[in-house]
VMD Tcl script that draws the C-alpha trace (Angstrom):
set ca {
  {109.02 120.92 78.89}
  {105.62 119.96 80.54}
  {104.43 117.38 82.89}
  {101.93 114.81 82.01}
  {99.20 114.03 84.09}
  {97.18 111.29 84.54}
  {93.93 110.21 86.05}
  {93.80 107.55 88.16}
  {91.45 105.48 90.26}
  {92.46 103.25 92.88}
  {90.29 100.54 94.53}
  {90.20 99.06 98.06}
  {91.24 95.34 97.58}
  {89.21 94.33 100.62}
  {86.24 96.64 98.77}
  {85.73 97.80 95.61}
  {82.84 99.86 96.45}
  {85.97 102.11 98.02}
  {87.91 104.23 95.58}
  {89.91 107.15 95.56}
  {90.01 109.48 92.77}
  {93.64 110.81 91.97}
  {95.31 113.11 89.31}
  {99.08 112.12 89.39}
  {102.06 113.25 87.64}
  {103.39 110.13 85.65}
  {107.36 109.68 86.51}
  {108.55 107.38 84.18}
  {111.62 107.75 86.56}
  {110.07 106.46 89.33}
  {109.57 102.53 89.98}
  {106.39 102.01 91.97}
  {103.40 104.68 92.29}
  {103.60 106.87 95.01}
  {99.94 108.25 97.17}
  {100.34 110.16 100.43}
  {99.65 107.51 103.28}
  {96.57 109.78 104.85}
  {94.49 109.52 101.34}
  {95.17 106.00 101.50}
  {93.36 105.49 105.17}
  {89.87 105.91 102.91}
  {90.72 102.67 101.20}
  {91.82 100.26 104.00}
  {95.06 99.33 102.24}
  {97.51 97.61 104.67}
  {101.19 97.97 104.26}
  {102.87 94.22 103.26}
  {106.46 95.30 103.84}
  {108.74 98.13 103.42}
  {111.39 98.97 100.86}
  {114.44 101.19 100.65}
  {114.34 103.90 97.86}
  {117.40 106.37 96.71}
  {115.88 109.78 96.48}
  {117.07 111.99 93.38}
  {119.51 113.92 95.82}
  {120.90 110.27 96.38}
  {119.59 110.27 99.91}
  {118.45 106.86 100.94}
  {114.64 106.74 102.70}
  {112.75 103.65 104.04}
  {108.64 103.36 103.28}
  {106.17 101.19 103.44}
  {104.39 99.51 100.62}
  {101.28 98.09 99.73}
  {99.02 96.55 96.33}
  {95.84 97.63 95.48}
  {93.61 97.93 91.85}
  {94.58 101.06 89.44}
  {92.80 102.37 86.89}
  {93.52 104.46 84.34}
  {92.61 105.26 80.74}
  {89.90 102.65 81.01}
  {92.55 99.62 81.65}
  {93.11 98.22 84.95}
  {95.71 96.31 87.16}
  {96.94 95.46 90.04}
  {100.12 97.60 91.05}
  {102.73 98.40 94.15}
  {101.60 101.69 96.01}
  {104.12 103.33 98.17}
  {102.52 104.98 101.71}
  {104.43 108.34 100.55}
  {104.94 110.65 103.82}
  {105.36 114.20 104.25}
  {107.26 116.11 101.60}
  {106.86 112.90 99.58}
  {105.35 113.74 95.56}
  {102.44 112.03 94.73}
  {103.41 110.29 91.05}
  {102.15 107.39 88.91}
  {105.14 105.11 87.81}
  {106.14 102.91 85.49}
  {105.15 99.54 87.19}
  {101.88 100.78 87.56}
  {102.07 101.93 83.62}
  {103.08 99.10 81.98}
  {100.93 96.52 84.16}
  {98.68 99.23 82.74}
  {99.63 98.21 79.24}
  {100.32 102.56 78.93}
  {103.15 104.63 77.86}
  {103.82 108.18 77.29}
  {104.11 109.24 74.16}
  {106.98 111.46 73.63}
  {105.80 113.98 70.92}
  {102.98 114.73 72.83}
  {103.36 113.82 76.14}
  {99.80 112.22 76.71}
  {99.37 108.99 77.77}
  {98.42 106.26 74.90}
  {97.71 101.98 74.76}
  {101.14 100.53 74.62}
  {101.29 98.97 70.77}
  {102.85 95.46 72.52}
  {104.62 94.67 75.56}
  {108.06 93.55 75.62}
  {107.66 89.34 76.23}
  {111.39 88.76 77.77}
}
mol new
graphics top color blue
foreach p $ca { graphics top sphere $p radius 0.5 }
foreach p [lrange $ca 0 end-1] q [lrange $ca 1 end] { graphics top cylinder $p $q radius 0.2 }
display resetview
């Protein structure tokens, strides 16, 4: 079983003219997108608050978070980023995805256009 990949642009919401180029595993186990908080220094994204997240050992870890513009597969939104610290992966999740209007596919694993988003 492979990972999927995606490539991903992120914007400076104070800038456009700043962006930062990404390829990101897409964890459609994973709530918010996650970008180490030293690549995110480029694009002058301030943290707005922190949140608590249960790692997959169960361990419980505090970060901060922040919004900025995605892009990816020639959509765009705005999403959550989390400042993800040292020994923190790097992943595009599913907030991020379906603002996104993207899913995986499962036979092939690619990303595709979601057909229609759930309305409730």
């Amino acid at each position: 079983m492979g990972h999927t990949f995606a490539k991903v642009k992120l914007y400076s919401p104070s800038d456009q003219s700043k962006t930062l180029d990404l390829d990101l595993i897409v964890d459609t186990g994973s709530t918010y997108t996650w970008v180490k908080r030293m690549r995110l220094s480029g694009l002058e994204l301030k943290p707005m608050g922190k949140r608590v997240f249960r790692t997959i050992e169960g361990k419980l870890i505090e970060r901060e978070i922040g919004e900025a513009l995605i892009e990816c597969e020639g959509e765009k939104a705005t999403t959550i980023i989390v400042f993800a610290e040292e020994g923190d992966v790097e992943v595009l999740g599913v907030y991020a995805l379906e603002g996104l209007g993207l899913e995986v596919d499962p036979t092939t694993k690619e990303l595709r256009k979601s057909e229609a988003i759930l309305a409730l």
